[in-house]
C-alpha positions in Angstrom: -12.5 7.3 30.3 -10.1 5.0 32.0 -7.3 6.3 34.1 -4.1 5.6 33.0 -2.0 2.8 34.5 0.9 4.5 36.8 4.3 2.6 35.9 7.9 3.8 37.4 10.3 4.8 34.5 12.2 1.3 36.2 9.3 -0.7 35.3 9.1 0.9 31.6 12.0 0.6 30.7 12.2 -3.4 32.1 9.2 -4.2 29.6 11.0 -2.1 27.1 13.6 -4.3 27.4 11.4 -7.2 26.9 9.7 -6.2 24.1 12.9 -5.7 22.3 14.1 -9.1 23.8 11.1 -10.6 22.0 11.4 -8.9 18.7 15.0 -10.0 17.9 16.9 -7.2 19.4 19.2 -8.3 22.1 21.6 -5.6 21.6 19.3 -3.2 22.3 17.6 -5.3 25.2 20.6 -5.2 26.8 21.4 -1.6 26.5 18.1 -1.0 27.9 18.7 -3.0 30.8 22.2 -1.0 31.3 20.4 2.4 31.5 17.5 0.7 34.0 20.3 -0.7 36.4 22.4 2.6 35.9 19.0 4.5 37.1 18.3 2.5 39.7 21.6 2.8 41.2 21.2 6.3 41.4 18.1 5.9 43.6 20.0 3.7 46.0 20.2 5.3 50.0 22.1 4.5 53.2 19.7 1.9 54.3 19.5 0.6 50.8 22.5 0.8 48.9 24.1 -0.1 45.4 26.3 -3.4 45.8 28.6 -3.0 42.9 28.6 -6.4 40.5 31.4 -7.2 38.0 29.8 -10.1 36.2 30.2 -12.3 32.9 27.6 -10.4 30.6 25.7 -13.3 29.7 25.4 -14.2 33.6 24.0 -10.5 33.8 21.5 -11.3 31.3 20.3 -14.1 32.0 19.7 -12.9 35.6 17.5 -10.0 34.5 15.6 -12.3 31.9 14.5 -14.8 35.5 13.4 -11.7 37.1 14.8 -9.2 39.6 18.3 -9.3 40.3 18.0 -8.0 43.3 15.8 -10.9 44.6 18.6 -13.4 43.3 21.2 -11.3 45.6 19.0 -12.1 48.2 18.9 -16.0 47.9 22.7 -16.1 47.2 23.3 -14.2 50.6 20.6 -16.3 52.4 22.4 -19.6 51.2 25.9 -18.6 51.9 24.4 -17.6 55.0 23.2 -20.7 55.7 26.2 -22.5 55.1 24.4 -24.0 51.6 26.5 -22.2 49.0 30.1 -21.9 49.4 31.5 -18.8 46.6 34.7 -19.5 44.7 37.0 -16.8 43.6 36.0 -16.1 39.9 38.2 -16.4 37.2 39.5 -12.9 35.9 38.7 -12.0 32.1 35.6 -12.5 29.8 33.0 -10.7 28.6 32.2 -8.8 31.7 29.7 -5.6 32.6 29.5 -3.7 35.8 26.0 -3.7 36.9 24.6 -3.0 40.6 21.8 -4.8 42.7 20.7 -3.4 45.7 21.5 -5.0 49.6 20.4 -3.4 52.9 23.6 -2.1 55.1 22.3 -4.4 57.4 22.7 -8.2 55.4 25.7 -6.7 53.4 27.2 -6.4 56.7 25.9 -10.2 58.4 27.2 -11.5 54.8 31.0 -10.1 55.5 30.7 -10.9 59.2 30.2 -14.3 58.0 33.0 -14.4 55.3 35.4 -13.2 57.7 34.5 -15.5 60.4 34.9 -18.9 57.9 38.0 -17.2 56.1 40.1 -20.8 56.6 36.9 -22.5 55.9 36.3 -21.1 52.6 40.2 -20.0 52.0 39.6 -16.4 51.2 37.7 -13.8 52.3 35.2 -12.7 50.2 33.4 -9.3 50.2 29.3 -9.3 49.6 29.9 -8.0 45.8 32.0 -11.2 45.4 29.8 -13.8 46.7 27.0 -12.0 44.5 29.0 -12.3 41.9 29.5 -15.7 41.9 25.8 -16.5 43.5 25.5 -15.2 40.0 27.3 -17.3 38.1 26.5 -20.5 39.9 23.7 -19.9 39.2 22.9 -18.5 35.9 26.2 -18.9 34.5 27.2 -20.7 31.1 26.0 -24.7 31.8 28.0 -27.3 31.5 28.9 -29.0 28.6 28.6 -32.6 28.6 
């Protein structure tokens, strides 16, 4: 008799998510993917805590469809970080969602060392929620119609 597989309820409900993704059932998808990110958040700790997201709903979903969100946190920090992505203040309104990623205390605090330290450079001041944000959007935001 084979064992059975050991899954976290976070990786359940992901593929749960998926299925109903893939059987015409976005609503439900996406409600899925709200409880996951709501459960998750609650996990978070001091070294590893929720970084609060405020994002366009489509954005949102398109980021969980490529993967993990937290990993795309990641790459937007390490580019604006690098000097290679340069966030712009979002426009307010739209169809938004609060979601939550995760960020170690450690690179949320290089990323608003570095915001503060280009301030004139980039004209504002950004906090490491807003330059998630719009990591998110730039890069799985609505494309651009031609």
């Amino acid at each position: 008799m084979a064992r059975p597989r050991k899954t976290t309820l976070p990786d359940l409900l992901a593929a749960a998510a998926e299925r109903l993704e893939a059987l015409g059932e976005p609503e439900l998808a996406a409600a899925v993917r709200d409880a996951r990110a709501k459960l998750t958040a609650s996990k978070a700790s001091p070294d590893n805590p929720t970084l609060p997201l405020y994002v366009q709903r489509e954005t949102w979903e398109r980021a969980q469809a490529a993967g993990s969100t937290i990993d795309a946190v990641e790459a937007g920090f390490t580019a604006f970080l690098a000097g290679k992505f340069t966030p712009k203040p979002l426009p307010r309104g739209g169809d938004k969602t609060r979601a939550s990623s995760r960020a170690s205390s450690q690179r949320t605090a290089e990323v608003e060392a570095y915001a503060a330290a280009h301030a004139d450079e980039l004209g504002w001041t950004p906090s490491a929620s807003q330059v998630a944000n719009a990591w998110l959007e730039h890069k799985y935001g609505k494309p651009a119609r031609r």
